[in-house]
PQR file of N, CA, C, O and H, with PARSE charges and radii, in Angstrom:
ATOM      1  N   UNK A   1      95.144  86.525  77.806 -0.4000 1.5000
ATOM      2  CA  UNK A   1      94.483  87.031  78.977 -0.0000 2.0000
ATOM      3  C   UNK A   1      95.507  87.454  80.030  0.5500 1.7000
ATOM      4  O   UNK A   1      95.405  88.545  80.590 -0.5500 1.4000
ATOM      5  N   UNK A   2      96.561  86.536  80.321 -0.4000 1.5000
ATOM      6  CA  UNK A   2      97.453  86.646  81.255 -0.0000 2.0000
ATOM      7  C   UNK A   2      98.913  88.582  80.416  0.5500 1.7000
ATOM      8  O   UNK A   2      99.830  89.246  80.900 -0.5500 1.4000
ATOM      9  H   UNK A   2      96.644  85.650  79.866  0.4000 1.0000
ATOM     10  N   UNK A   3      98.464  88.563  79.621 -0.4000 1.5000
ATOM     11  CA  UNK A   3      99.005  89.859  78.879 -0.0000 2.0000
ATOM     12  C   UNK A   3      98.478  90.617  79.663  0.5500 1.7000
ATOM     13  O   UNK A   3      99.086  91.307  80.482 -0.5500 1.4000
ATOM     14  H   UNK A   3      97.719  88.023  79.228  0.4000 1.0000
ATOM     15  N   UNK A   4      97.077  90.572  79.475 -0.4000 1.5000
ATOM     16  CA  UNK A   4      96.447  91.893  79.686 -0.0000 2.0000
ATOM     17  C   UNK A   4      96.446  92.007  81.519  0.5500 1.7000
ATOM     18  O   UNK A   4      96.915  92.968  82.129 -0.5500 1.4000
ATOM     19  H   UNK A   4      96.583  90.013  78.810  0.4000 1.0000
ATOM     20  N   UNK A   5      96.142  91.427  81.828 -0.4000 1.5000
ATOM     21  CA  UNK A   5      96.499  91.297  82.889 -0.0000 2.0000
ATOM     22  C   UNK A   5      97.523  92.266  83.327  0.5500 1.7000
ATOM     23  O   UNK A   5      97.565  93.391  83.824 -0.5500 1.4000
ATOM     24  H   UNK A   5      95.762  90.646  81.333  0.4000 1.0000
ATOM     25  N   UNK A   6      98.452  91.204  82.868 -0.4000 1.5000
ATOM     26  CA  UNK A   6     100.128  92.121  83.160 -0.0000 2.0000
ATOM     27  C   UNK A   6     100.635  93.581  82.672  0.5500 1.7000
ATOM     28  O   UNK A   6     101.667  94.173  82.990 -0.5500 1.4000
ATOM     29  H   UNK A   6      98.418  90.290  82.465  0.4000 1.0000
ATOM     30  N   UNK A   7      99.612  93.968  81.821 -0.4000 1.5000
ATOM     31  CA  UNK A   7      99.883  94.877  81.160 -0.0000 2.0000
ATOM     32  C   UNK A   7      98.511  96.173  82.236  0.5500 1.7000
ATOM     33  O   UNK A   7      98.551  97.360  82.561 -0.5500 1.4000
ATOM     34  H   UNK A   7      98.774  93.487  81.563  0.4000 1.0000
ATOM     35  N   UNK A   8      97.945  95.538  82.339 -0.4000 1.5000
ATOM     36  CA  UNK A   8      97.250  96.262  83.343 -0.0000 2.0000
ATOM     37  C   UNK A   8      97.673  96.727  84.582  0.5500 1.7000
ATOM     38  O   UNK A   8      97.695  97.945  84.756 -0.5500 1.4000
ATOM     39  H   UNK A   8      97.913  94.574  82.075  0.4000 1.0000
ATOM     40  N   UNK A   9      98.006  95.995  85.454 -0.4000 1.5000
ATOM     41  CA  UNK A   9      99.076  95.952  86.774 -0.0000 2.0000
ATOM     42  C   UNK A   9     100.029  97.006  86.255  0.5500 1.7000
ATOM     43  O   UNK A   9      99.714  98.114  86.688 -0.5500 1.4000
ATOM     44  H   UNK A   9      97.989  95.005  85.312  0.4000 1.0000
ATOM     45  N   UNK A  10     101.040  97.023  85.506 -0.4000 1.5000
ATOM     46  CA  UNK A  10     101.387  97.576  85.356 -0.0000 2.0000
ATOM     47  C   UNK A  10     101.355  98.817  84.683  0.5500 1.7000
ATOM     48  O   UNK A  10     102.379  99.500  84.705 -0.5500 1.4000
ATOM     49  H   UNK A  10     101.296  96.123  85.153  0.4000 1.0000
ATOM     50  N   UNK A  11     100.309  99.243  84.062 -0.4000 1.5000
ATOM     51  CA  UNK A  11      99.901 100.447  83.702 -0.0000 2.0000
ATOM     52  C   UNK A  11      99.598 100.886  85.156  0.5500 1.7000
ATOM     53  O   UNK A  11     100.342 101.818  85.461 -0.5500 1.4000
ATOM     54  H   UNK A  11      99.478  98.688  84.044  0.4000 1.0000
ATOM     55  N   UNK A  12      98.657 100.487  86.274 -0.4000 1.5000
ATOM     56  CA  UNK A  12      98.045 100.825  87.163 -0.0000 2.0000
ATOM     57  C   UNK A  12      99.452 101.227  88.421  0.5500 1.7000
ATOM     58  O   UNK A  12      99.559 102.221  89.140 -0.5500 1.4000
ATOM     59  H   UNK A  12      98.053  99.730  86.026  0.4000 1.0000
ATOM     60  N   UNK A  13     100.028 100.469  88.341 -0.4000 1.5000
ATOM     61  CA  UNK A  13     101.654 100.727  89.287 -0.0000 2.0000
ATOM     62  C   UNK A  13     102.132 101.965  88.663  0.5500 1.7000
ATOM     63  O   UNK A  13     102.320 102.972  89.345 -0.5500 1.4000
ATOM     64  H   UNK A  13      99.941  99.662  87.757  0.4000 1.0000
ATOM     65  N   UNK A  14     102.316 101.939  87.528 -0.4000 1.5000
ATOM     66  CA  UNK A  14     103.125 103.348  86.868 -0.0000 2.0000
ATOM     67  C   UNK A  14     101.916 104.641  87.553  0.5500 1.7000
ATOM     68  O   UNK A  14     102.327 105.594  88.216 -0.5500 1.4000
ATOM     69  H   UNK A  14     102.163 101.120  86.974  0.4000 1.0000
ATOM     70  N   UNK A  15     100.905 104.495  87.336 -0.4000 1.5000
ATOM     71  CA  UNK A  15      99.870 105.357  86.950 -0.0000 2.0000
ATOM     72  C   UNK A  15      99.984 106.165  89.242  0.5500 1.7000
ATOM     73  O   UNK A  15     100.244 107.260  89.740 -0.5500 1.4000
ATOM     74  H   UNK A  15     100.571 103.721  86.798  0.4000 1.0000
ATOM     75  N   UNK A  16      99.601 104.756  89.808 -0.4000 1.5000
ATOM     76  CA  UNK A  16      99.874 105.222  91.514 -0.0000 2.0000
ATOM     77  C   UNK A  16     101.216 105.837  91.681  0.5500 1.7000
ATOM     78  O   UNK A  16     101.228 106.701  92.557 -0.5500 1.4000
ATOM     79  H   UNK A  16      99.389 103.866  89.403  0.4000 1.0000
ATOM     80  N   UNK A  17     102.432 105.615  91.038 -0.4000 1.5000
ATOM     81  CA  UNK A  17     103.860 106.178  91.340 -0.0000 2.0000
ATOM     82  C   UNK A  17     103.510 107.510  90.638  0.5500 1.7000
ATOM     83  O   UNK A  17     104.258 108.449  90.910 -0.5500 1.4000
ATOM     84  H   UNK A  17     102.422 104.913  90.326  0.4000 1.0000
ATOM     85  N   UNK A  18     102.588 107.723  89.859 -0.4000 1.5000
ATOM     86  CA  UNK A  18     103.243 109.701  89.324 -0.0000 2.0000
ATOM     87  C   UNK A  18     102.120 110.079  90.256  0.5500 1.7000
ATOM     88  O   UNK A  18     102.440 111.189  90.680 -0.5500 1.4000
ATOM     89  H   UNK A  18     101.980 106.961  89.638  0.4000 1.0000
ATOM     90  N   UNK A  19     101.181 109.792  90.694 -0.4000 1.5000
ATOM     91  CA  UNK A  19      99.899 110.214  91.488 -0.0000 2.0000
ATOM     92  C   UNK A  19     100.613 110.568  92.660  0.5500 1.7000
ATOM     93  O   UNK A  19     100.684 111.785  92.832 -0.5500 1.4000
ATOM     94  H   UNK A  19     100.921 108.890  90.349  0.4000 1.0000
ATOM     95  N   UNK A  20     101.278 109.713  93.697 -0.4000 1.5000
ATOM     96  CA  UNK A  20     101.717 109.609  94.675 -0.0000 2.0000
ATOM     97  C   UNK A  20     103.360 109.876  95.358  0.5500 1.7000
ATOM     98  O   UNK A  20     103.821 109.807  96.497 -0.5500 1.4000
ATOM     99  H   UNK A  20     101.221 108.724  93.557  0.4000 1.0000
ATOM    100  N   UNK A  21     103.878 110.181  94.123 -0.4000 1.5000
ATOM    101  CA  UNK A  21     105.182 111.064  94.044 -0.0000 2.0000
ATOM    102  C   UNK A  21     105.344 112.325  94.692  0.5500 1.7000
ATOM    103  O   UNK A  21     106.292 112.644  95.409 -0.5500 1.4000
ATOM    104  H   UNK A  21     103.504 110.237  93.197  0.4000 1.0000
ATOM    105  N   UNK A  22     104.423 112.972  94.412 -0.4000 1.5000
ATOM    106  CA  UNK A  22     104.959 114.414  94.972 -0.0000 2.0000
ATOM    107  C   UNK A  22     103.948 114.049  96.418  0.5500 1.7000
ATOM    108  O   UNK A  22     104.478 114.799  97.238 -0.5500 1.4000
ATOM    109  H   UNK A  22     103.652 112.713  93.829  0.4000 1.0000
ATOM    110  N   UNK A  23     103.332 113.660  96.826 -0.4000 1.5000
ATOM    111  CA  UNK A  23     103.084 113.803  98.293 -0.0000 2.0000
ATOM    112  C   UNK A  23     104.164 112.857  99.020  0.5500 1.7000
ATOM    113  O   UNK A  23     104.389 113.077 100.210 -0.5500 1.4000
ATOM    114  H   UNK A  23     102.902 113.050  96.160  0.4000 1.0000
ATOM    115  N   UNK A  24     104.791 111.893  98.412 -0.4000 1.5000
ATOM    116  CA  UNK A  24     105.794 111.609  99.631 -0.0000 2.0000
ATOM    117  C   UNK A  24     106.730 111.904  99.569  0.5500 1.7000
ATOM    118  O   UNK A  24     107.566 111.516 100.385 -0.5500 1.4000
ATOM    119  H   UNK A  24     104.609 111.715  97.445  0.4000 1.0000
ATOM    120  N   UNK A  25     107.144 113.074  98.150 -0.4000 1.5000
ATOM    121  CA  UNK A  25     108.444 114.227  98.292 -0.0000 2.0000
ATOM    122  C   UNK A  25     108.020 114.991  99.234  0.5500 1.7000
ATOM    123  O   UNK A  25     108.907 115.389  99.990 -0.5500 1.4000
ATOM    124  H   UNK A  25     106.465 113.389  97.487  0.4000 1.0000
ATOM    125  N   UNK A  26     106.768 115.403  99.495 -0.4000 1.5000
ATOM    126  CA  UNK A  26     106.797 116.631 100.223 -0.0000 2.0000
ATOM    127  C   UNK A  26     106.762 116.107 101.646  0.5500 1.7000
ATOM    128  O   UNK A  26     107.608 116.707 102.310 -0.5500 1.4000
ATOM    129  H   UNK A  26     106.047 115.080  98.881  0.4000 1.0000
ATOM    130  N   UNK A  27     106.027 115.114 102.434 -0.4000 1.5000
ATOM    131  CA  UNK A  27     106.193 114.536 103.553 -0.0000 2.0000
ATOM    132  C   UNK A  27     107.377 113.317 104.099  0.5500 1.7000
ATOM    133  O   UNK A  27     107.735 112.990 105.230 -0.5500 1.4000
ATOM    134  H   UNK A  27     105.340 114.627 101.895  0.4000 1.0000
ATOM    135  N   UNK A  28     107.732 112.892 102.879 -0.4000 1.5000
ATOM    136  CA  UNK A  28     109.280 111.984 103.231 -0.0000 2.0000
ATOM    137  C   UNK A  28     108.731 110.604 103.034  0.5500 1.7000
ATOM    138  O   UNK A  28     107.577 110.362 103.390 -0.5500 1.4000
ATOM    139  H   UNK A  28     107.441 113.157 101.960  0.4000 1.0000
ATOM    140  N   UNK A  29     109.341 109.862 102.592 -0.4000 1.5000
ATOM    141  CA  UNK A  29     109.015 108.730 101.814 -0.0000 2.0000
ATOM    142  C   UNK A  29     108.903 107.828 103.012  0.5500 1.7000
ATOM    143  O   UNK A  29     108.093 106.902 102.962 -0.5500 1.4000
ATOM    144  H   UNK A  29     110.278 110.059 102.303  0.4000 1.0000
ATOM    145  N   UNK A  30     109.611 108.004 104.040 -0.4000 1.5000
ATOM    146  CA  UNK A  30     109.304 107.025 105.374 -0.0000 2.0000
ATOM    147  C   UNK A  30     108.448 107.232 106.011  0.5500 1.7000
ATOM    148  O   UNK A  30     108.330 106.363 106.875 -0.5500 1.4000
ATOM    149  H   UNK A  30     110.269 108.756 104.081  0.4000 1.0000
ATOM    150  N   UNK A  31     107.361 108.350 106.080 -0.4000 1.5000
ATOM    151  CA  UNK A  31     106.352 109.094 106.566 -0.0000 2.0000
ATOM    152  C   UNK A  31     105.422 108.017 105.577  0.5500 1.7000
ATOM    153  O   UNK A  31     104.699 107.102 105.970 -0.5500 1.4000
ATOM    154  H   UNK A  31     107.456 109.056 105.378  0.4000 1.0000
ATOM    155  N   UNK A  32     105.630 108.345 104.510 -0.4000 1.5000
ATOM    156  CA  UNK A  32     104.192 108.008 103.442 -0.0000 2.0000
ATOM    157  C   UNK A  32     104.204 106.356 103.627  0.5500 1.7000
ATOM    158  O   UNK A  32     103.103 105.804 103.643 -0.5500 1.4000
ATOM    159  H   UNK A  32     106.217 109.089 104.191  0.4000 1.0000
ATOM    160  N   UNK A  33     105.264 105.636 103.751 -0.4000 1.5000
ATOM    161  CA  UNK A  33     104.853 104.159 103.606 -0.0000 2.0000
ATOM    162  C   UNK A  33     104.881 103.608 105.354  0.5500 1.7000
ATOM    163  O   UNK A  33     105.183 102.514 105.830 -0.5500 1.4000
ATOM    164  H   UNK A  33     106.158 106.084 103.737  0.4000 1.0000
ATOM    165  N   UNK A  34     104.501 104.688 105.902 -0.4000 1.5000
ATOM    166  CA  UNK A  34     103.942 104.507 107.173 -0.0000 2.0000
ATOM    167  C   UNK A  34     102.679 104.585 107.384  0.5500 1.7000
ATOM    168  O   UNK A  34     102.066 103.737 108.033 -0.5500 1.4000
ATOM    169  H   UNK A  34     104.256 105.577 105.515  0.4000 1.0000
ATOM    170  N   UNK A  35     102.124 105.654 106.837 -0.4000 1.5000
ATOM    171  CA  UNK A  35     100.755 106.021 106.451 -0.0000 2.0000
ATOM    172  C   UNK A  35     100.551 104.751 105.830  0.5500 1.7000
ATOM    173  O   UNK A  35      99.947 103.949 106.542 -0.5500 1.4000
ATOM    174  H   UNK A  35     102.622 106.343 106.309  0.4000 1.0000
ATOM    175  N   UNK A  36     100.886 104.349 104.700 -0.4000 1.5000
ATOM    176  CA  UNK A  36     100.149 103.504 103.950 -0.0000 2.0000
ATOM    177  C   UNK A  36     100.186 102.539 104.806  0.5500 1.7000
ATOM    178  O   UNK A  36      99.007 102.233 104.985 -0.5500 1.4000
ATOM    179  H   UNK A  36     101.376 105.001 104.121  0.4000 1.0000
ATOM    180  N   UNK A  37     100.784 101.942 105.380 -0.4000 1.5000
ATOM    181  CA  UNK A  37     101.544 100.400 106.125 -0.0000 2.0000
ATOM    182  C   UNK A  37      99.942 100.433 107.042  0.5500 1.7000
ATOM    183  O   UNK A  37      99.063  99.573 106.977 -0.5500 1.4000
ATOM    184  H   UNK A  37     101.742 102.191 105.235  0.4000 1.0000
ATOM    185  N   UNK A  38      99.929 101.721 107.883 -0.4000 1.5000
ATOM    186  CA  UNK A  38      98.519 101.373 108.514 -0.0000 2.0000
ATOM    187  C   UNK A  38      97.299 101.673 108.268  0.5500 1.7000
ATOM    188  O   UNK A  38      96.281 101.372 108.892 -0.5500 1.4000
ATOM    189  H   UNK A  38     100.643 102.420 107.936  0.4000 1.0000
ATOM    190  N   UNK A  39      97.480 102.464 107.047 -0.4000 1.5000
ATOM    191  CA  UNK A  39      95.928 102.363 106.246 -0.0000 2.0000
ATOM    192  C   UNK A  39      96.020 101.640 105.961  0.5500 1.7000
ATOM    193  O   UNK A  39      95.329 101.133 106.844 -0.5500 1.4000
ATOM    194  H   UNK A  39      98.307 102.708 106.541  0.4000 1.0000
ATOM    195  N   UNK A  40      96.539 100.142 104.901 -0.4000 1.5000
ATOM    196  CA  UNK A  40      96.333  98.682 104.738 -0.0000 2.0000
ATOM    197  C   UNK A  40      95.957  98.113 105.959  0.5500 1.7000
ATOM    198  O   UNK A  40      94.800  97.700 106.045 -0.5500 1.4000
ATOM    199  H   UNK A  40      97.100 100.554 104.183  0.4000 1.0000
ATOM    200  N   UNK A  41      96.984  97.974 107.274 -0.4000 1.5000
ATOM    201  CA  UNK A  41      96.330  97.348 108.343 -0.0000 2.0000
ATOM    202  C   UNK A  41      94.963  97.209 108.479  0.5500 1.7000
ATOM    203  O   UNK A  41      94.306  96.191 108.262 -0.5500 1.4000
ATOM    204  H   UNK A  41      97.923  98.310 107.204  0.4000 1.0000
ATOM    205  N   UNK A  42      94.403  98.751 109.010 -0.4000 1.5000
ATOM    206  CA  UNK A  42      93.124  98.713 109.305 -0.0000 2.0000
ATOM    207  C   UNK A  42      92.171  98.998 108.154  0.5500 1.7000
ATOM    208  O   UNK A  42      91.190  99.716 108.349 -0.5500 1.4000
ATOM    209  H   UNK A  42      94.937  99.578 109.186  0.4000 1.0000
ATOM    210  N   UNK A  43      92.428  98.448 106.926 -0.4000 1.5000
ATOM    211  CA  UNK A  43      91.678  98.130 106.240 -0.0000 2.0000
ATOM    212  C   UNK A  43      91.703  96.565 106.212  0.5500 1.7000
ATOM    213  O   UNK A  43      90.537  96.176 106.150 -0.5500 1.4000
ATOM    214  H   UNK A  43      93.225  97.865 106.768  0.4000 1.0000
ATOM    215  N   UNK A  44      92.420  95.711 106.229 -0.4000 1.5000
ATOM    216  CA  UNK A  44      92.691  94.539 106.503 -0.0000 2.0000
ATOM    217  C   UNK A  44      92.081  93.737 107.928  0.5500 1.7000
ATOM    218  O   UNK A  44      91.631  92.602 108.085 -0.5500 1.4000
ATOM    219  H   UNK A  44      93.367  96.026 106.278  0.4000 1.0000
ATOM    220  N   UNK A  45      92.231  94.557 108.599 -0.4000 1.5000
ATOM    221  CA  UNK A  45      91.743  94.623 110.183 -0.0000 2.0000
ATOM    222  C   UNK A  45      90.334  94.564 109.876  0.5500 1.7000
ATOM    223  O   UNK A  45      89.827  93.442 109.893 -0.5500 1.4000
ATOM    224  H   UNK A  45      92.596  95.479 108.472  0.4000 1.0000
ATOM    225  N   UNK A  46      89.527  95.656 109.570 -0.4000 1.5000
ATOM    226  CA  UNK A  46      87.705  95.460 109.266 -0.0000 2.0000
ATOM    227  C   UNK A  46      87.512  94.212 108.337  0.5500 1.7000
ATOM    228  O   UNK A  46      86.552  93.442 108.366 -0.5500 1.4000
ATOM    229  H   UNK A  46      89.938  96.567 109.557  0.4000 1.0000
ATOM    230  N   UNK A  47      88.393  94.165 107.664 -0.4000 1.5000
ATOM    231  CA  UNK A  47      87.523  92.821 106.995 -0.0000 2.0000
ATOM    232  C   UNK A  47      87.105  91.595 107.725  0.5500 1.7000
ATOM    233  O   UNK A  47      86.106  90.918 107.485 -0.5500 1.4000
ATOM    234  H   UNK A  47      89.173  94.791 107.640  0.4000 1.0000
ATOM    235  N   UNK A  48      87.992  91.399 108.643 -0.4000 1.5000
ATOM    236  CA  UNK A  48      87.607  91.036 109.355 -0.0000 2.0000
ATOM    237  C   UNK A  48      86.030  91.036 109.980  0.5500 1.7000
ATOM    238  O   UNK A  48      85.496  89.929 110.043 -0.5500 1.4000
ATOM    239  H   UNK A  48      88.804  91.950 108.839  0.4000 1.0000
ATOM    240  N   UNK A  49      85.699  91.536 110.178 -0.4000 1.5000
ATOM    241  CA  UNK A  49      84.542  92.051 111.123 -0.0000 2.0000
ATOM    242  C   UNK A  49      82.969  92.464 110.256  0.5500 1.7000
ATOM    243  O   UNK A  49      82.003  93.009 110.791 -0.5500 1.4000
ATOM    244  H   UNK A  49      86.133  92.435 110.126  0.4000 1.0000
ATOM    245  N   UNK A  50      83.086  91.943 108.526 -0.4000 1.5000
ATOM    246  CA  UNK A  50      82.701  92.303 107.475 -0.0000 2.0000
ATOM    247  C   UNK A  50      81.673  90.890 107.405  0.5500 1.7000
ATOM    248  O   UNK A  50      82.131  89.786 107.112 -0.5500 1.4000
ATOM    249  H   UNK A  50      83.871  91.501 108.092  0.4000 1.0000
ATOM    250  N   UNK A  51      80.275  91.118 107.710 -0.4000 1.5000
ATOM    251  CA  UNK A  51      79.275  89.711 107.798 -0.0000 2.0000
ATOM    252  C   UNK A  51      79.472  88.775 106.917  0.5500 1.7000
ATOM    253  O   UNK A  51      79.452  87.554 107.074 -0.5500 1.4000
ATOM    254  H   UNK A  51      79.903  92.015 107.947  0.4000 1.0000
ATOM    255  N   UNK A  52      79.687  89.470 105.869 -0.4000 1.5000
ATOM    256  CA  UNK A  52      79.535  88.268 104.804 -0.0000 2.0000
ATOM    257  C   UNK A  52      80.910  87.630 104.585  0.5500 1.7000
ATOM    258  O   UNK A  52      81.140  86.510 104.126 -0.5500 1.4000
ATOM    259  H   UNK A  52      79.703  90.462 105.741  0.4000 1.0000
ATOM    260  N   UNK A  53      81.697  88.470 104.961 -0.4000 1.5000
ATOM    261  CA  UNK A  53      83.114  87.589 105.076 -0.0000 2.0000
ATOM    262  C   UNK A  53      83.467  86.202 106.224  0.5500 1.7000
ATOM    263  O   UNK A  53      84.044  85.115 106.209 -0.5500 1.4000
ATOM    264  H   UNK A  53      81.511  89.380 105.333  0.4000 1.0000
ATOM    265  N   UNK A  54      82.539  87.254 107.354 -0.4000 1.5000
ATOM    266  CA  UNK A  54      82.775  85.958 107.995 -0.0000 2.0000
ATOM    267  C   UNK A  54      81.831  84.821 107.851  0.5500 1.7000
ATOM    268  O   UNK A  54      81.576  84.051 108.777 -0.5500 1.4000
ATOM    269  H   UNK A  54      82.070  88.137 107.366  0.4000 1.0000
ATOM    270  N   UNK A  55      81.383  84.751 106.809 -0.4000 1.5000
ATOM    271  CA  UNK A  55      80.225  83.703 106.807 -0.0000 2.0000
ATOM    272  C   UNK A  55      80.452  83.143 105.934  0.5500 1.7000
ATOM    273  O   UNK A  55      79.896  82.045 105.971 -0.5500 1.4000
ATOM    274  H   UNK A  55      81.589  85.376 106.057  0.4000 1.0000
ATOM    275  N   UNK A  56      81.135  83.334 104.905 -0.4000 1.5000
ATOM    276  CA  UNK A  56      81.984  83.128 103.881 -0.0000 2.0000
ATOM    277  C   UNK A  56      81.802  81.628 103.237  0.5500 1.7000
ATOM    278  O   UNK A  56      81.467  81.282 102.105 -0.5500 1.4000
ATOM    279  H   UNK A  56      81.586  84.226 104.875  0.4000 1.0000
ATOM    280  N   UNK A  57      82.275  80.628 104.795 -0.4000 1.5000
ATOM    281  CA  UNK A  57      82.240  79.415 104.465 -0.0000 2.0000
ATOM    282  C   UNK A  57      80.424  78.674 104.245  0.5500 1.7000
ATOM    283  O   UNK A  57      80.110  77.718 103.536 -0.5500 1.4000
ATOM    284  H   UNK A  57      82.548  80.910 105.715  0.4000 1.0000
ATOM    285  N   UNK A  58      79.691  79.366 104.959 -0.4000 1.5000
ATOM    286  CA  UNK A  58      78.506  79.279 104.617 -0.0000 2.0000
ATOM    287  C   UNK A  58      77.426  78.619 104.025  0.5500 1.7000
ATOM    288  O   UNK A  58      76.610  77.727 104.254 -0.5500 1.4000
ATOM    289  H   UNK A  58      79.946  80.143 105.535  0.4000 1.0000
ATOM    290  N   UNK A  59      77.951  79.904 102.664 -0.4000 1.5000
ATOM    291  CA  UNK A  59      77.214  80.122 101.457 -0.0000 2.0000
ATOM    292  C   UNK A  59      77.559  78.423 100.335  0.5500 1.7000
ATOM    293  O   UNK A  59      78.676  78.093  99.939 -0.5500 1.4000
ATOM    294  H   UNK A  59      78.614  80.630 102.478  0.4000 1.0000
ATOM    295  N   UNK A  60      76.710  77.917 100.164 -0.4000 1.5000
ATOM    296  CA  UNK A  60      76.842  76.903  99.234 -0.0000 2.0000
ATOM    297  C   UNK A  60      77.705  77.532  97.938  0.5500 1.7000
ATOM    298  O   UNK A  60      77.821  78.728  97.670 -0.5500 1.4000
ATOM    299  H   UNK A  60      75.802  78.185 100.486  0.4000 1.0000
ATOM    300  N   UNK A  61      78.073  76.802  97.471 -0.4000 1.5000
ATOM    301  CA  UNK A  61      78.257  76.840  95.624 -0.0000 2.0000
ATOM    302  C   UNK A  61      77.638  77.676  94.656  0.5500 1.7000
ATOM    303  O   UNK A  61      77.869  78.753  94.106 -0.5500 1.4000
ATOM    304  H   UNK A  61      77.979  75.831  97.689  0.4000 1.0000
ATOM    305  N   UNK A  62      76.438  76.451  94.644 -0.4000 1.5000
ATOM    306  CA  UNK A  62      74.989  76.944  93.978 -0.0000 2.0000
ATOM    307  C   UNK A  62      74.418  77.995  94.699  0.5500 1.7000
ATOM    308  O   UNK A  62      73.803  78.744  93.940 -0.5500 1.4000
ATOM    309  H   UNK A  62      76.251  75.576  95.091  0.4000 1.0000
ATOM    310  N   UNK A  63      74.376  78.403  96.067 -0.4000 1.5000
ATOM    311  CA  UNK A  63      73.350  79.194  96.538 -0.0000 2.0000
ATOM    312  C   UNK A  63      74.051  80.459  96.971  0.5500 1.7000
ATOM    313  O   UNK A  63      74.110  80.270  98.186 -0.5500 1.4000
ATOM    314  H   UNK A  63      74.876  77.795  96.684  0.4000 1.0000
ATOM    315  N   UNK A  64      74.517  81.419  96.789 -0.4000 1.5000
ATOM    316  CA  UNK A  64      75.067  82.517  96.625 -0.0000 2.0000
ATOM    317  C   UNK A  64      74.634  82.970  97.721  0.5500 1.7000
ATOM    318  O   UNK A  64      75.549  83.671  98.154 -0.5500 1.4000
ATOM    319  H   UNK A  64      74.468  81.573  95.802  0.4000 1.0000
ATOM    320  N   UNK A  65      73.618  82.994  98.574 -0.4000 1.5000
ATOM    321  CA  UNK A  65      73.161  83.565  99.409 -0.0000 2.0000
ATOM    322  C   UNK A  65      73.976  83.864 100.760  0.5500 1.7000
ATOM    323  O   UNK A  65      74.369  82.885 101.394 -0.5500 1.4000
ATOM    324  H   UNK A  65      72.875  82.425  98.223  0.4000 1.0000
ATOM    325  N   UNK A  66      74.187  84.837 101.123 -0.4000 1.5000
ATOM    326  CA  UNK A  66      75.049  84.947 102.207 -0.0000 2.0000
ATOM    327  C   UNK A  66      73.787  85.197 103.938  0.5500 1.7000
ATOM    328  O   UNK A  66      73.231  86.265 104.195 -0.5500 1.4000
ATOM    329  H   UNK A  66      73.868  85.632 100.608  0.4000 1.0000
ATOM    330  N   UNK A  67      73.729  84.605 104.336 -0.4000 1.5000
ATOM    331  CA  UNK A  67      73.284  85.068 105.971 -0.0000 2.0000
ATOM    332  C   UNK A  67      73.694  85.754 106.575  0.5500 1.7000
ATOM    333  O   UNK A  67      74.912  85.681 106.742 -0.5500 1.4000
ATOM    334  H   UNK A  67      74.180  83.737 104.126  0.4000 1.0000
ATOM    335  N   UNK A  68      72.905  86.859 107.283 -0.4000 1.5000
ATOM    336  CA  UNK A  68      73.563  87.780 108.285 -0.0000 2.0000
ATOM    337  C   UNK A  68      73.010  87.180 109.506  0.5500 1.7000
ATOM    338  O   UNK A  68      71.860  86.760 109.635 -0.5500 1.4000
ATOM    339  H   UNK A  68      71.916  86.918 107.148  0.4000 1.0000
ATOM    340  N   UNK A  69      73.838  87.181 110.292 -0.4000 1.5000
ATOM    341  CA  UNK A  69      74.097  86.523 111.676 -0.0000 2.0000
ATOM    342  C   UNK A  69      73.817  87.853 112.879  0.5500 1.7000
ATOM    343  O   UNK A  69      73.949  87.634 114.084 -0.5500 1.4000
ATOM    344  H   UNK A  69      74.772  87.522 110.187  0.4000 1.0000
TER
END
């Protein structure tokens, strides 16, 4: 299991580096992992603010049910 796994990740890493190659040749590689740096942020940032996340602690075990507040 832990193969496939690893073998996945890394198919998926190879697969984002040829996808994402030529746009940060063409804008500059310090440009692009700037972009990215704060598209993660504020994707990281809303989760925050995401109901069921914050309720998170909540939800029982058994009872899956999440509350919106």
């Amino acid at each position: 299991m832990f193969s496939l796994l690893m073998s996945s990740t890394t198919a998926m890493a190879l697969i984002g580096l040829v996808v994402t190659s030529p746009d940060a040749d063409a804008v500059g590689v310090s440009i692009w992992y700037l972009a990215a740096g704060i598209t993660l942020t504020v994707v990281m940032a809303y989760g925050f603010f995401v109901p069921s996340l914050l309720h998170i602690e909540d939800a029982s075990l058994w009872n899956a049910e999440i509350k919106e507040f």
